[in-house]
Each structure stands twice: as structure tokens, then as C-alpha cells.
MITORLUM-495344 format. One record per residue (C-alpha): z, x, y; residue in one letter; residue number from 1. Coordinates in pm, 1 decimal. Example, Ala and Ser with C-alpha at 12.3 -4.5 7.8 and 13.67 -1.06 7.14 Angstrom:
<r c3="780.0" c1="1230.0" c2="-450.0" resn="a" resi="1"/>
<r c3="714.0" c1="1367.0" c2="-106.0" resn="s" resi="2"/>
***
This chain:
<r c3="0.0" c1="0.0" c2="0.0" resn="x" resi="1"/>
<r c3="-70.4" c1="98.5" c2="393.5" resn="x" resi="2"/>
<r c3="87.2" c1="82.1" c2="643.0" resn="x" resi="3"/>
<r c3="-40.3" c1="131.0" c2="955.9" resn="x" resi="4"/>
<r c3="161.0" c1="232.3" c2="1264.5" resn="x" resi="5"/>
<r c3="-10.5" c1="241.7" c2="1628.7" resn="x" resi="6"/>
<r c3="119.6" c1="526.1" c2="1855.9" resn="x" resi="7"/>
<r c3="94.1" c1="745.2" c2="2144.9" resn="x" resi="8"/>
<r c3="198.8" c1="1036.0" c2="2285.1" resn="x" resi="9"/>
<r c3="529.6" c1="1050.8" c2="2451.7" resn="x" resi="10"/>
<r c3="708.5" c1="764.3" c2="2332.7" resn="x" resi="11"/>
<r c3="1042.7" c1="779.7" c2="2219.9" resn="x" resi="12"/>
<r c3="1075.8" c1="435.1" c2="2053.5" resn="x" resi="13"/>
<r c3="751.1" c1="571.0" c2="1828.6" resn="x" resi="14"/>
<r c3="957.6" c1="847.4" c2="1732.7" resn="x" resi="15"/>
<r c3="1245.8" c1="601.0" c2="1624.5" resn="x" resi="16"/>
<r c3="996.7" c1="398.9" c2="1477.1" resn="x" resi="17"/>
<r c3="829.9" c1="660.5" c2="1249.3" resn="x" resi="18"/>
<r c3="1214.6" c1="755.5" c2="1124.6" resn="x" resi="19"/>
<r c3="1273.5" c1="438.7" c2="1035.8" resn="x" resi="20"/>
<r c3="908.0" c1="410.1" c2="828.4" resn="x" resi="21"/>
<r c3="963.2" c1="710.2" c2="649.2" resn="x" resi="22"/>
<r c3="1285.1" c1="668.5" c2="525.8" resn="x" resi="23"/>
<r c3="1182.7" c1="308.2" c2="424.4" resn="x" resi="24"/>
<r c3="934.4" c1="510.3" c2="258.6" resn="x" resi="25"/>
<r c3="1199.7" c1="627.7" c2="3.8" resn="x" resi="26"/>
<r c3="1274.3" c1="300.6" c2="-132.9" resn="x" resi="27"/>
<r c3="919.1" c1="143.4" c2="-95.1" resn="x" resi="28"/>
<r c3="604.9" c1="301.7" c2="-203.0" resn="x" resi="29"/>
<r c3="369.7" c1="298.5" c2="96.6" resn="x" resi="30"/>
<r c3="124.3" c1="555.8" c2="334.5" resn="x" resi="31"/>
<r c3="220.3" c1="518.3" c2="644.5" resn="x" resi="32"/>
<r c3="-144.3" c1="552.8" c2="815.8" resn="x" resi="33"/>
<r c3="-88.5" c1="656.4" c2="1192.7" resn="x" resi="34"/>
<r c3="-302.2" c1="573.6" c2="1501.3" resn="x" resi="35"/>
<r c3="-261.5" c1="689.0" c2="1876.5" resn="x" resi="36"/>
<r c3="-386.3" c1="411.5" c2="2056.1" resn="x" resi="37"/>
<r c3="-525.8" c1="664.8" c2="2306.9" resn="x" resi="38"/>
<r c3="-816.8" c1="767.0" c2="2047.3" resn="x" resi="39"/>
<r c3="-928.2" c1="393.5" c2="2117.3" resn="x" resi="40"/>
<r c3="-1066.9" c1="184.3" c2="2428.6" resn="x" resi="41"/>
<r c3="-990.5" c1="-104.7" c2="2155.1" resn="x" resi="42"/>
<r c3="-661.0" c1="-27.3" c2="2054.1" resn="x" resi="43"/>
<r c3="-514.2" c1="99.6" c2="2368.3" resn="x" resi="44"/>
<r c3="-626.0" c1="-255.6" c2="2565.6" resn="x" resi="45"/>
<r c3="-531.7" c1="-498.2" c2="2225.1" resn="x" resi="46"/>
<r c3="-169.5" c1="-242.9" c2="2194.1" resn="x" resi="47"/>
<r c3="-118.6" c1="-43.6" c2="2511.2" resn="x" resi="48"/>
<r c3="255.0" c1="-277.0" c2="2627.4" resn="x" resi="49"/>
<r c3="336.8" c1="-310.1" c2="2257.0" resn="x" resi="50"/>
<r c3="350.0" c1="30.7" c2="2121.7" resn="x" resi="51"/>
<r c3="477.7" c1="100.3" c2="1874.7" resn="x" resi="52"/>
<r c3="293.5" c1="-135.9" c2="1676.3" resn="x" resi="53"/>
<r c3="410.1" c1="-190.2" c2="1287.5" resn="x" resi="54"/>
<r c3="97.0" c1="-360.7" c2="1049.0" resn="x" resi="55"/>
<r c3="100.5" c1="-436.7" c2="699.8" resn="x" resi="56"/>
<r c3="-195.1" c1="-619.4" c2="513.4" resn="x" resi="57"/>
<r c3="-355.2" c1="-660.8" c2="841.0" resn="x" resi="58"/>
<r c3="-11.0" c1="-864.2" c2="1057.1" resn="x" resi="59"/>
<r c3="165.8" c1="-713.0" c2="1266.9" resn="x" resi="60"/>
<r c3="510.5" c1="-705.7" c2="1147.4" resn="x" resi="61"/>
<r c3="678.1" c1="-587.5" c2="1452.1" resn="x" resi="62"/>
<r c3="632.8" c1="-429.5" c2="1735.3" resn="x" resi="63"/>
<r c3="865.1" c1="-223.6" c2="2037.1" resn="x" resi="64"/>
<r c3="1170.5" c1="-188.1" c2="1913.9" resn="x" resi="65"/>
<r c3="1198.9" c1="-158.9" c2="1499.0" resn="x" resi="66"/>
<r c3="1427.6" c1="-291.6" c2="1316.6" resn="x" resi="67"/>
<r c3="1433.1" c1="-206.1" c2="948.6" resn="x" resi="68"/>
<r c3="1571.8" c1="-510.3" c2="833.6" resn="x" resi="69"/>
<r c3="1241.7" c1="-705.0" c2="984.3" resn="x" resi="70"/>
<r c3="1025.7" c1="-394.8" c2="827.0" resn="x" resi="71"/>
<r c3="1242.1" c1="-373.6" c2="466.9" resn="x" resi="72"/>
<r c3="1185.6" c1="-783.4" c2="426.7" resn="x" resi="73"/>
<r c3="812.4" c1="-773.0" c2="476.3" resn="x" resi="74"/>
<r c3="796.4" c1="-478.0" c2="223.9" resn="x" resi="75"/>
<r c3="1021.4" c1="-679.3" c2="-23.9" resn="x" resi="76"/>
<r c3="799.7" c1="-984.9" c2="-36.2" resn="x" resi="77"/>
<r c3="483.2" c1="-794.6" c2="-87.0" resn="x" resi="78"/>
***
């Protein structure tokens, strides 16, 4: 399974967020795939106020501050 987790430069809650993925990544097998939205015209204008952006099977799960309980739930009912 994928995960995909939008990004950018210089932003501390991506940092937190991409803790909290990884360690979830020790109890749930899943590639985190990362994107800076700054690569993208696209992703910058559909993501740029919600960074960091948390996707799974194509929803976005959460987004700005992560909470691993939201995250952990989704990855539970897959």
C-alpha cells in the first residue's frame, strides 16, 4: 500500500507529519511516497494552505496538523 504525503520545503508541521508516518510505518506495512508541492503548478494551487497533505487510496485522510489516531484508523480499515 501507498501512501502519499504532499510537502514542501521549510515546514515544520511536515516534519512532524513524516515522524508520525514512519513510525506508523512500523506497525502498518505501507511506502510512504513523498511530493513537494513546489515540483507542481497543480499541486501547489490544489495543496499550497493545506500542506502537509496525508492520501491513502486516492482521499485525503488529513491534512495540517496529523494526528495518528485519524492516520492509524484509516490504515486499520484498509
Amino acid at each position: 500500500m501507498e501512501v502519499i504525503f504532499y510537502t514542501r520545503n521549510r515546514c515544520p508541521l511536515c516534519v512532524d507529519a513524516k515522524l508520525i508516518l514512519q513510525h506508523l510505518q512500523k506497525e502498518h506495512s505501507f511506502q510512504i511516497i513523498e511530493r513537494d508541492i513546489e515540483t507542481s503548478d497543480e499541486w501547489t494551487e490544489k495543496y499550497g494552505l493545506m500542506i502537509p497533505v496525508v492520501e491513502i487510496n486516492g482521499e485525503v485522510v488529513q491534512y495540517g496538523m496529523i494526528d495518528p489516531l485519524t492516520i492509524e484508523e484509516k490504515l486499520n480499515h484498509l
